[in-house]
Each structure stands twice: as C-alpha cells, then as structure tokens.
C-alpha positions in Angstrom: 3.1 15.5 -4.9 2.6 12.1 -7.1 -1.3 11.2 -7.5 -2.5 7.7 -7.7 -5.4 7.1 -9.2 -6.6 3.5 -10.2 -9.6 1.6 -10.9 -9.5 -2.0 -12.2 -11.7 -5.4 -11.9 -10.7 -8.7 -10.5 -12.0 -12.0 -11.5 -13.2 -13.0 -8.1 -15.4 -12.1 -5.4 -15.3 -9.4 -3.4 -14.6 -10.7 0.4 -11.8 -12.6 -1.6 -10.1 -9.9 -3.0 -10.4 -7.6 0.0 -8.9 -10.3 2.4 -5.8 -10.3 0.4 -5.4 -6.0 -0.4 -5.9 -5.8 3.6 -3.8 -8.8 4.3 0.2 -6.3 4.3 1.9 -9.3 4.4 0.1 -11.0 1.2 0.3 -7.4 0.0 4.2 -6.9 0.4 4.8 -9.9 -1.4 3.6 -8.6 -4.8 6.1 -5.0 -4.2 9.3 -6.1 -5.9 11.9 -5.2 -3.2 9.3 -4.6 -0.4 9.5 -5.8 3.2 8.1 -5.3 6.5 9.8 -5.7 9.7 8.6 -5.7 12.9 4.9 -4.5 14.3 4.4 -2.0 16.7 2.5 -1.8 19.5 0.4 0.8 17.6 -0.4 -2.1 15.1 2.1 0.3 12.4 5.1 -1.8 10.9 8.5 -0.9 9.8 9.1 -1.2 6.7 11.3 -1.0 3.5 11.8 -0.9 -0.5 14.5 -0.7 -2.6 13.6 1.4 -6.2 15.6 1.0 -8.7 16.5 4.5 -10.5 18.1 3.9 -13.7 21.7 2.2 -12.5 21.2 3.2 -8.9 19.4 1.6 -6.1 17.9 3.1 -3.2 16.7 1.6 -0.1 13.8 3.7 1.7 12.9 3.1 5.1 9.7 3.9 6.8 6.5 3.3 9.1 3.5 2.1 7.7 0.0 2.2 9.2 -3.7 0.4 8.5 -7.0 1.4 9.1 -9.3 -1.1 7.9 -13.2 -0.8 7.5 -14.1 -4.5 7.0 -17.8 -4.5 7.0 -17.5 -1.7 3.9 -14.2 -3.4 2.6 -12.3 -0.1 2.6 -8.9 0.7 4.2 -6.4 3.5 4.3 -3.1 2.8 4.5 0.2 5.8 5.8 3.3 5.6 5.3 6.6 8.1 6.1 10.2 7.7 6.5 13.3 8.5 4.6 16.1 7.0 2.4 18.6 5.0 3.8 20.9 7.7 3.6 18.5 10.1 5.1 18.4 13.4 2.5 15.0 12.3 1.3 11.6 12.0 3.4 8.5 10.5 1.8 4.5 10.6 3.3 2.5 8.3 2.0 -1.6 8.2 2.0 -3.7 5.3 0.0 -7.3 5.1 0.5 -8.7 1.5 -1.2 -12.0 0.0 -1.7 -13.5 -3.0 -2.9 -16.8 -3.5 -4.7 -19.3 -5.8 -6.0 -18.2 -6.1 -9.8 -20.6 -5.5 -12.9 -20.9 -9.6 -13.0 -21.5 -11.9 -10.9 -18.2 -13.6 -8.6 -16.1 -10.5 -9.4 -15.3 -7.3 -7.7 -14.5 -3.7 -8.7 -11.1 -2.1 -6.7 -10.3 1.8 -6.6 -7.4 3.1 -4.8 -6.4 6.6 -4.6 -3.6 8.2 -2.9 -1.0 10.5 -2.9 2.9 10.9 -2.1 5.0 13.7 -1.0 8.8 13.3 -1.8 10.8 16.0 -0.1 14.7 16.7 0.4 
C-alpha cells in the first residue's frame, strides 16, 4: 500500500481553487499522460495513464469516481482497474479538502489517500 499525504498553499481563494481540484477534466490535464473517456451513467469515467518506468511504458486502465461535498469544499475521489495487459490491478482512494489560507485571498489544500498495487 502507497500513502499520500500532502498539504500545501495556493495563492488564490478558496472557491477558486476547489472549482478547479473538483473540476476532473481541469484536473486530468495537469496528469502527464492522463485521460478520461467516457462518463457513466453512475457519474464514474473511464479512464487512463501511461507511467513511465525507467525505459518502459505502461498504460493503466480504470474507473474513476467523485463524490464532492461543495458547501465544505471536500471530495473523495476512487479509482480501480488494471494494466493494459491485465497482470496488475490498482485501487485507488483520495480524500481532498480546501481551506481558508493563513492570509487573506489564499487557501490551504490537504489530500490524503492511498493505493493498492496487486498482481
């Protein structure tokens, strides 16, 4: 299991900052090798990402889901599927908030999470 732990400001407000970290499509465009595909009834999305592992590169494809909490800027985010050759399945949970920051015009962001690599 792979922890993610981060807590960082941004230099503008708050309702800013969480329109664009709830926002997947504005999100996917900042993930290097990211993409989402089509949306589900469910409101999940397919999805994909290529990492890079030293020489090789390996496409993962997966479902991702969004449960947002706007009036308390929060969201979790899932996420499971497998590589493209399908040996390894990943699960995926990131839990995010956004925050007034310590000055004025700025906000305070934590995300947690964790992923489970198997195969």
């Amino acid at each position: 299991m792979i922890g993610i732990n981060e807590e960082f400001n941004v230099a503008a407000p708050p309702d800013v900052v969480y329109a664009v970290i709830s926002d997947p499509h504005a999100v996917v465009e900042c993930v290097q090798g990211a993409e989402l595909g089509q949306t589900h009834e469910d409101g999940t999305f397919d999805s994909s990402i290529v990492i890079k592992f030293s020489a090789l590169k390996i496409k993962f494809l997966g479902r991702v889901g969004l449960e947002l909490d706007e009036e308390n800027r929060r969201g979790t985010m899932t996420a499971s599927g497998k590589d493209g050759q399908g040996g390894t399945k990943f699960n995926v949970t990131a839990e995010f908030s956004v925050a007034e920051g310590a000055e004025p015009g700025t906000s305070f962001v934590t995300t947690k999470g964790d992923v489970e690599i198997r195969g």
